[in-house]
C-alpha positions as CSV (number, residue, x, y, z in Angstrom):
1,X,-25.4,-34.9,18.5
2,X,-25.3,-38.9,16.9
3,X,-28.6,-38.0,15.3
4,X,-27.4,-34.5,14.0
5,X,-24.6,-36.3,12.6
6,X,-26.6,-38.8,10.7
7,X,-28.7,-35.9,9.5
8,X,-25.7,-33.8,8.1
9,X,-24.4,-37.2,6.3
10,X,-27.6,-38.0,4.5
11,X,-28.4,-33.9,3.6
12,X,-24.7,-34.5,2.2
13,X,-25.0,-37.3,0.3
14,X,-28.7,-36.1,-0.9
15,X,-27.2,-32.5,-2.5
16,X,-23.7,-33.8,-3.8
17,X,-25.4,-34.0,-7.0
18,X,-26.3,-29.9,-6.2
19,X,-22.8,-29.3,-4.9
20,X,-20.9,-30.7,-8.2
21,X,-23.2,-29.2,-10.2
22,X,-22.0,-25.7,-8.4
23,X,-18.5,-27.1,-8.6
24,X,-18.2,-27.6,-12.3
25,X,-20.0,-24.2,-13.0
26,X,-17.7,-22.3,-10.7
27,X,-14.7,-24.7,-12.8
28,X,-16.1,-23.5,-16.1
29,X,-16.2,-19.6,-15.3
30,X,-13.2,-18.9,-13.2
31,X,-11.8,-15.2,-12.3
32,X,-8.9,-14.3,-11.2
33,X,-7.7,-12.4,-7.6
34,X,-10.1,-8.9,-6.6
35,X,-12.3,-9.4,-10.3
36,X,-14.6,-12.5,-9.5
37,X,-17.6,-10.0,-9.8
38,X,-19.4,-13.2,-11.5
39,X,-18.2,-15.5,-9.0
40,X,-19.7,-13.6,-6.4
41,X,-23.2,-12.8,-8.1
42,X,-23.7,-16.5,-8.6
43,X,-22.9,-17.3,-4.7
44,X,-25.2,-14.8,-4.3
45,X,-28.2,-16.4,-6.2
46,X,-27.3,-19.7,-4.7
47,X,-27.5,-17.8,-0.5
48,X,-30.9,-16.0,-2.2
49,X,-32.1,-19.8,-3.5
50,X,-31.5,-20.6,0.1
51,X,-32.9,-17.9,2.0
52,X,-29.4,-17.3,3.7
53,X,-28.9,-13.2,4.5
54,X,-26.0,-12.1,3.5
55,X,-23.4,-8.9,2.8
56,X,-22.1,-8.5,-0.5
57,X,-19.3,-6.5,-1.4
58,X,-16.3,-6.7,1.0
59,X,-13.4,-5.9,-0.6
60,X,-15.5,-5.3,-3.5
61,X,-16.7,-9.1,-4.6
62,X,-16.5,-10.7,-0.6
63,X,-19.6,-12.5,0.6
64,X,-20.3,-12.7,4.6
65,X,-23.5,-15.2,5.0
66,X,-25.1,-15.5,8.3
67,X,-27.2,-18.6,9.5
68,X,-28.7,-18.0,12.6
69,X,-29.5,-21.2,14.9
70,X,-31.5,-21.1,18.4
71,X,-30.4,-19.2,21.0
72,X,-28.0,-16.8,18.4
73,X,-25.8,-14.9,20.4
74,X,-24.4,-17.9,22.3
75,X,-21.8,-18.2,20.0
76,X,-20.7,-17.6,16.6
77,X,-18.4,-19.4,14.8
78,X,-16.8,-19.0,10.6
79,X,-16.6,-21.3,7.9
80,X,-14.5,-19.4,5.0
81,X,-14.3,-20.5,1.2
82,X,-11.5,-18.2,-1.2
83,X,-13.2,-17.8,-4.0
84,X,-10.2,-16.7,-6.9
85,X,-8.5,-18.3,-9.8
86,X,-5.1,-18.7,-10.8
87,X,-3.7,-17.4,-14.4
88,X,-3.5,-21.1,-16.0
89,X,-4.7,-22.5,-19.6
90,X,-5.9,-25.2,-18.7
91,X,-5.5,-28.8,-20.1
92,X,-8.2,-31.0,-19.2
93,X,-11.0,-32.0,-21.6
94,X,-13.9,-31.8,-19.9
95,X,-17.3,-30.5,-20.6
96,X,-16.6,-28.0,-17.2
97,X,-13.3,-27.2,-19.0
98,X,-12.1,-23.3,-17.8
99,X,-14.5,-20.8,-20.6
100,X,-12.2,-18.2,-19.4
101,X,-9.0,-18.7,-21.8
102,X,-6.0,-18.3,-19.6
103,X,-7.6,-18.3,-16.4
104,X,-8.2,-21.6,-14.5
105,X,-9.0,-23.1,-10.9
106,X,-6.1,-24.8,-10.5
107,X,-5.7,-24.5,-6.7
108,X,-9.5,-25.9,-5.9
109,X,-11.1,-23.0,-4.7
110,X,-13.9,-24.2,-6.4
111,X,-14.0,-27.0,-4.5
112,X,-14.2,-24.8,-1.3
113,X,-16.4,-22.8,-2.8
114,X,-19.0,-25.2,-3.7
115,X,-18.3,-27.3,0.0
116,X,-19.4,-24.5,1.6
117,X,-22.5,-23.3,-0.5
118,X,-23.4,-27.0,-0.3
119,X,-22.6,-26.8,4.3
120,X,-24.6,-23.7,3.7
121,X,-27.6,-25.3,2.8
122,X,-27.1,-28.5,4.7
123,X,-26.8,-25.6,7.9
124,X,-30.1,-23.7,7.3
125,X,-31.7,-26.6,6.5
126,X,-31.1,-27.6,10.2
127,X,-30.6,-24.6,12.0
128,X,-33.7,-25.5,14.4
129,X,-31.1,-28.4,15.5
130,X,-28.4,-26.4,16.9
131,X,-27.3,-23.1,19.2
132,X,-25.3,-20.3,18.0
133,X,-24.7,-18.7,15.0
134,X,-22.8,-19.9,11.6
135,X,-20.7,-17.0,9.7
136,X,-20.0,-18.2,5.9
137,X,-17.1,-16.2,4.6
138,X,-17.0,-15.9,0.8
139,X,-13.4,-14.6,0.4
140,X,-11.8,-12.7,-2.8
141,X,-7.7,-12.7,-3.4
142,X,-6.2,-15.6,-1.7
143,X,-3.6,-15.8,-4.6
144,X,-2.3,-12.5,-4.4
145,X,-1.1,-10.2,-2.0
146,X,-2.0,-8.1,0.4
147,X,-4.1,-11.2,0.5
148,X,-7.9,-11.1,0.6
149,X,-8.0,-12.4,4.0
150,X,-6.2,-9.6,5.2
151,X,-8.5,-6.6,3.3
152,X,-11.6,-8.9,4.9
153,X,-10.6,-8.5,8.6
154,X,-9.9,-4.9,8.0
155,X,-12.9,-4.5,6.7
156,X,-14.6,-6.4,10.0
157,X,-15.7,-9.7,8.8
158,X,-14.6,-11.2,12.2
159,X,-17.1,-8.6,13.8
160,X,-21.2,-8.1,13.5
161,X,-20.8,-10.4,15.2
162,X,-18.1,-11.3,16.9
163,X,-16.3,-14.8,16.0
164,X,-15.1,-17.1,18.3
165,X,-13.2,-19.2,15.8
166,X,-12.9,-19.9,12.6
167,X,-12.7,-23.5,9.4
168,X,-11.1,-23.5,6.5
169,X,-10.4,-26.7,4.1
170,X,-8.2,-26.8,1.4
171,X,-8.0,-29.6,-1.3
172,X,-5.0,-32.2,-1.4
173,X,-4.5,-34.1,-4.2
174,X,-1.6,-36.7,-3.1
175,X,-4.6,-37.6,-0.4
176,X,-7.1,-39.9,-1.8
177,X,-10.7,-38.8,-1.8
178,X,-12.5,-39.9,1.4
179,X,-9.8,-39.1,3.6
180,X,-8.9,-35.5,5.0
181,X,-5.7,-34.3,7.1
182,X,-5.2,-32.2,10.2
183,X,-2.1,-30.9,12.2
184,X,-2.3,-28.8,15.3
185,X,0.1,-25.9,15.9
186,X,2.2,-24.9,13.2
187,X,1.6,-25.6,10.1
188,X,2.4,-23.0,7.6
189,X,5.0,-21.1,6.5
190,X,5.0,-16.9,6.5
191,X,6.3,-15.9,2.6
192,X,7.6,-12.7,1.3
193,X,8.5,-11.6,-2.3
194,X,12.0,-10.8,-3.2
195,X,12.6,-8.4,-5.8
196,X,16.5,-7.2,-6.4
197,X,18.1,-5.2,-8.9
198,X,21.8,-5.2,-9.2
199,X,23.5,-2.7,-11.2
200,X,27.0,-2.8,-12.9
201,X,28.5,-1.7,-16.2
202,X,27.2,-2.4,-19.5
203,X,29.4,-2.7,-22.5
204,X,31.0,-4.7,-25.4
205,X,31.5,-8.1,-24.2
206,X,34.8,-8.1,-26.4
207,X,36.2,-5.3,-24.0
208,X,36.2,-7.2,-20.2
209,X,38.0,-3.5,-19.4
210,X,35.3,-1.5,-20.1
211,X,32.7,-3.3,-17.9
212,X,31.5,-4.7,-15.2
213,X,28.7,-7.7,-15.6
214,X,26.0,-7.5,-12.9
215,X,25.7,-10.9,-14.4
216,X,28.4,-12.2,-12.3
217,X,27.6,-9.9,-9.3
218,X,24.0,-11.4,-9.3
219,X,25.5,-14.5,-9.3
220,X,27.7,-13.8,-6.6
221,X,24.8,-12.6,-4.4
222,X,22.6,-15.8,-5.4
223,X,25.5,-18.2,-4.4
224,X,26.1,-16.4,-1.2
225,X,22.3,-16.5,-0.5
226,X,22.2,-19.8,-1.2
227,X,25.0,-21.2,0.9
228,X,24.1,-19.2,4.3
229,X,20.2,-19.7,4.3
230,X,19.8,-23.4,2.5
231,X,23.0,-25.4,2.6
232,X,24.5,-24.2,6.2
233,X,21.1,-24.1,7.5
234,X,22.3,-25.7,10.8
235,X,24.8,-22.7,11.6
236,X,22.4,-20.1,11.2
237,X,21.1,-18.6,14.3
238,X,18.7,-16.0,15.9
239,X,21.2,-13.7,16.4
240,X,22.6,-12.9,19.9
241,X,20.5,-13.4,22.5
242,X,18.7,-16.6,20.8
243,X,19.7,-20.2,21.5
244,X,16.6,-21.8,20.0
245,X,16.6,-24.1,16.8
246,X,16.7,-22.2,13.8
247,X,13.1,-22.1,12.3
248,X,12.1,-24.3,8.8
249,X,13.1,-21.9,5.9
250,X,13.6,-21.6,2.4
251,X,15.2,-19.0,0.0
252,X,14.8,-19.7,-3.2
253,X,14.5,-17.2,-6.8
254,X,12.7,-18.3,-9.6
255,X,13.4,-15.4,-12.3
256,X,16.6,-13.7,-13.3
257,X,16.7,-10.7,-16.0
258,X,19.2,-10.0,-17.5
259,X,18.3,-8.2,-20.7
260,X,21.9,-8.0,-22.6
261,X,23.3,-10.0,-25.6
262,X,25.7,-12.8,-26.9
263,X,28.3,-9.8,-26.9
264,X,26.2,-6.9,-25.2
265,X,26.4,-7.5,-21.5
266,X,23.6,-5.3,-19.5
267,X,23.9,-2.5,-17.6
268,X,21.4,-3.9,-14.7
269,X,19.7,-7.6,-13.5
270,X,16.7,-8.2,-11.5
271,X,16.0,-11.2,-9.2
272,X,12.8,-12.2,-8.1
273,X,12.7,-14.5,-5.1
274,X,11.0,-16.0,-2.1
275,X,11.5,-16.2,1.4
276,X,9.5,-18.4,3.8
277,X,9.9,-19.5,7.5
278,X,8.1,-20.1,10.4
279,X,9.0,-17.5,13.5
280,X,8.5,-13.5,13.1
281,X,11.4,-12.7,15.0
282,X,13.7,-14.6,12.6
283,X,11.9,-13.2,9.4
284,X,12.8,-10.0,10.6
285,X,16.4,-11.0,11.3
286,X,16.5,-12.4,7.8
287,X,15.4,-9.5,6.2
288,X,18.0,-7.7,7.5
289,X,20.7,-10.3,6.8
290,X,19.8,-11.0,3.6
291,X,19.8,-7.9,2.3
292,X,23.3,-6.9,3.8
293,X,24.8,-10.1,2.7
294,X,23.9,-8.5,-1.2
295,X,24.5,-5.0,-0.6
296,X,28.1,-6.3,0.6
297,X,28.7,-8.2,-2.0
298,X,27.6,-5.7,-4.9
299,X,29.6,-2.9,-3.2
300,X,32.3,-5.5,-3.1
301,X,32.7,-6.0,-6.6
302,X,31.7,-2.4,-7.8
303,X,28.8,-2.6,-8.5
304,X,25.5,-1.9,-6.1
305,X,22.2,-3.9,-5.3
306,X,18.2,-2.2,-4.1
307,X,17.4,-5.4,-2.7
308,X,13.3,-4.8,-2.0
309,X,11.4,-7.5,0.7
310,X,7.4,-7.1,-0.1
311,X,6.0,-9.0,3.3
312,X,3.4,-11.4,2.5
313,X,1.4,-13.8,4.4
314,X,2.4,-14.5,8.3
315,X,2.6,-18.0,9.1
316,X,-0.4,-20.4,9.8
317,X,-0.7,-21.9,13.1
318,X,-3.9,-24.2,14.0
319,X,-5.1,-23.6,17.6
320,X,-4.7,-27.0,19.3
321,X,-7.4,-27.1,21.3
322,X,-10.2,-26.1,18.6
323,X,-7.7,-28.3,15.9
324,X,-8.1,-31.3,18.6
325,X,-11.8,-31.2,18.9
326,X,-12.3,-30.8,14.8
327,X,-9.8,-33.9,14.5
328,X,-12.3,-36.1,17.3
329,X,-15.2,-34.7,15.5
330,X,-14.0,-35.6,11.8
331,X,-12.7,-39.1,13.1
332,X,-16.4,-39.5,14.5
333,X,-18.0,-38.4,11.5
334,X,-15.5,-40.2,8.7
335,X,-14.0,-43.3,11.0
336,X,-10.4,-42.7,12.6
337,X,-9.0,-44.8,9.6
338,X,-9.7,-41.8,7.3
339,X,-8.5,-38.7,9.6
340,X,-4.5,-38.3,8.7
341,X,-1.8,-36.3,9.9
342,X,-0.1,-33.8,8.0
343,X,3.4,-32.9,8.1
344,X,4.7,-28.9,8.3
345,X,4.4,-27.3,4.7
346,X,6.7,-24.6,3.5
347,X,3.4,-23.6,0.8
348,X,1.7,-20.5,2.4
349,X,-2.1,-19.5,2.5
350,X,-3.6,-15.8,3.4
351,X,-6.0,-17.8,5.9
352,X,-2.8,-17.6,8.3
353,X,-4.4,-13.7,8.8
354,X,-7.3,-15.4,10.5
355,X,-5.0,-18.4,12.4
356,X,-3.5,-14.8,14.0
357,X,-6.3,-13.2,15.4
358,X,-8.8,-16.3,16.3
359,X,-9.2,-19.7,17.6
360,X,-8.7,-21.4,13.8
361,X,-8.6,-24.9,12.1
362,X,-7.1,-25.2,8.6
363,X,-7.9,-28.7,7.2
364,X,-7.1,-30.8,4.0
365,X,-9.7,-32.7,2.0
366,X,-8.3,-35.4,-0.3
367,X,-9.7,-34.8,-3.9
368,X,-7.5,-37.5,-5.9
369,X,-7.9,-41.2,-6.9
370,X,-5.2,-43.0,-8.4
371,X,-7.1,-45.7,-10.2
372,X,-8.8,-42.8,-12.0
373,X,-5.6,-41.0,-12.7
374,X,-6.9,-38.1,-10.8
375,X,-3.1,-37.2,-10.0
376,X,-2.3,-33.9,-11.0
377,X,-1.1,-31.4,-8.3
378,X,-2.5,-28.1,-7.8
379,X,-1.6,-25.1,-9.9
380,X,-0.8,-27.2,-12.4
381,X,-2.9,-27.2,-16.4
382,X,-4.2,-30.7,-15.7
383,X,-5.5,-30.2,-11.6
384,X,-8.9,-31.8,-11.2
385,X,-10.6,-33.5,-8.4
386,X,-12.5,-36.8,-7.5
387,X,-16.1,-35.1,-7.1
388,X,-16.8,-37.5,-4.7
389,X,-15.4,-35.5,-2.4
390,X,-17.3,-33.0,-2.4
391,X,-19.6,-35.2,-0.2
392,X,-16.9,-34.7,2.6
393,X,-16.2,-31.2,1.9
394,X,-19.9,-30.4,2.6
395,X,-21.1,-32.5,5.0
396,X,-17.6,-32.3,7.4
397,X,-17.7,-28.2,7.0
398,X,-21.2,-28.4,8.2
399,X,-20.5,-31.2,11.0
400,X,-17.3,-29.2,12.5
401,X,-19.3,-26.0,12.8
402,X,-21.8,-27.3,14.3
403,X,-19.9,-29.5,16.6
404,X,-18.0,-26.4,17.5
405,X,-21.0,-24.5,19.2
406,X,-21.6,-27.4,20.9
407,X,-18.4,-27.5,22.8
């Protein structure tokens, strides 16, 4: 395996040149969620460049690639790349500056993108070397729900054949490039959308009489909210018949409509939210609290509240023995120095679908440099990466999969 390893690190270093290439033309033509029909077609003529068979067209613009080593059937196990864009103008002047006004890769899935093509090739090139076989997952939609991870295993891109477990990196810009991060077990959080209207009674704002804000029965509800699920946090429980620790979770609302006047106040105001935690059984409980908690408090005050729950992501748990042999395997392959651990994120990711059916390892690859100024977080106008990275993102893809059929 020492002399596979070597071979994987000097493939790695040989192609990064390839593999930024790849990056920065994936940068320069993003697409956004379920419409990366171009995205796609040029992963395709990269797999064709290779001579890697592949499946186009799950959930319309998903890729499955297979690369078959000795001795196939012995075990198979998935890399997966997203392969979306976020809605962002971006702010960098580059020369691989976004082409696409208004659309930008501002969460680094070109990064994963290009990692993988460039483990893909790095992979077939030494397919002679190894047993098993290694699924590539191309996947569309990671930045909006149902999720494109979800639509892909419905679709049976765990099957034909059969996975045994599944990779997935993600970039990390507060993590300098060189270094990459691992926690086993839970990880990250499940999130839902919130979307509430409360309804009152318009009117003349001169005539207090004659109405009845929703204003102040949104605000109400959004105080209440706040004090029983983020500032009294320690008395919340389960519910009867739980005495466990009350999971990590957040509540939080970003948007509030409220489409009235200096003197006109509205008849209605929405709220759009988030929830996030990290235990189904309390998500489920929260729904239900939550939304009695406004209903109560609308009714209360005369007015009433549709308070609508979209279920997003479940949470994303690592398996800890296939997490503990990736973290031996990257510390092998990088130097212990540069394998970190991560804490618990609230942030949420659509490769938790996968953490809930198989064995799965989701991983962080530093992208930034300080003494470059290569600081900006993700989903942000200025996000960009420390290409040298992209070294590691290959070459450690292609060493954990491989280690993996070994084991």
């Amino acid at each position: 395996m020492q002399k596979l390893k070597q071979q994987i690190q000097s493939l790695a270093k040989e192609y990064l040149s390839e593999t930024t290439e790849i990056r920065r033309h994936l940068h320069a033509h993003p697409e956004l969620s379920f419409e990366e029909f171009d995205t796609s077609n040029y992963i395709v003529s990269k797999l064709k460049q290779y001579d890697i068979p592949f499946t186009q067209g799950i959930v319309k613009t998903g890729i499955v690639a297979l690369i078959e080593g000795q001795n196939p059937s012995k075990k198979v196990v998935a890399l997966r790349a997203d392969i979306d864009a976020l809605p962002i103008v971006e702010a960098n002047d580059v020369e691989y500056r976004s082409k696409n006004i208004g659309v930008m890769h501002a969460c680094g899935h070109d990064v994963h993108t290009a990692s993988l093509l460039g483990a893909a090739k790095i992979l077939n090139e030494l397919k002679n070397e190894f047993e098993g076989t290694i699924k590539l997952i191309f996947q569309p939609g990671e930045e909006k729900l149902p999720g494109g991870a979800s639509l892909m295993i419905k679709e049976g891109v765990l099957e034909n054949p059969h996975t045994q477990s599944i990779f997935g990196q993600h970039v990390f810009p507060s993590m300098e490039a060189g270094k990459v991060g691992f926690r086993s077990g839970m990880y990250m959080a499940s999130t839902d959308e919130i979307y509430v209207t409360v309804k009152g009674k318009g009117g003349h704002a001169a005539m207090p009489k004659d109405y009845n804000s929703p204003l102040l029965i949104a605000s109400a509800i959004l105080l209440e909210l706040n004090k029983v699920f983020m500032q009294d946090q320690n008395s919340l429980s389960f519910g009867e018949g739980w005495d466990e620790a009350l999971p990590p979770t957040v509540l939080a609302f970003g948007k509030i409509i409220g489409n009235g006047a200096t003197n006109v106040i509205p008849e209605e105001v929405q709220l759009e939210g988030t929830f996030r935690t990290m235990n189904e059984a309390w998500r489920k409980e929260a729904h239900s609290k939550m939304k009695k908690i406004a209903e109560d408090i609308a009714k209360k005050m005369g007015g009433s509240c549709d308070f609508n729950i979209i279920s997003g992501y479940p949470f994303l748990v690592n398996d800890e023995i296939t997490t503990g042999r990736a973290i031996t395997a990257a510390e092998d392959y990088l130097g212990k120095e540069n394998v970190e651990a991560l804490q618990m994120r609230m942030t949420a990711e659509d490769f938790a679908f996968y953490s809930q059916k198989i064995p799965s390892c989701f991983y962080r690859l530093g992208t930034g440099n300080k003494s470059k100024n290569i600081v900006s977080g993700i989903h942000t106008s200025t996000f960009d990466i420390d290409e040298k990275a992209l070294e590691i993102g290959a070459g450690l893809m292609a060493w954990l999969a491989v280690n993996e059929l070994s084991e």
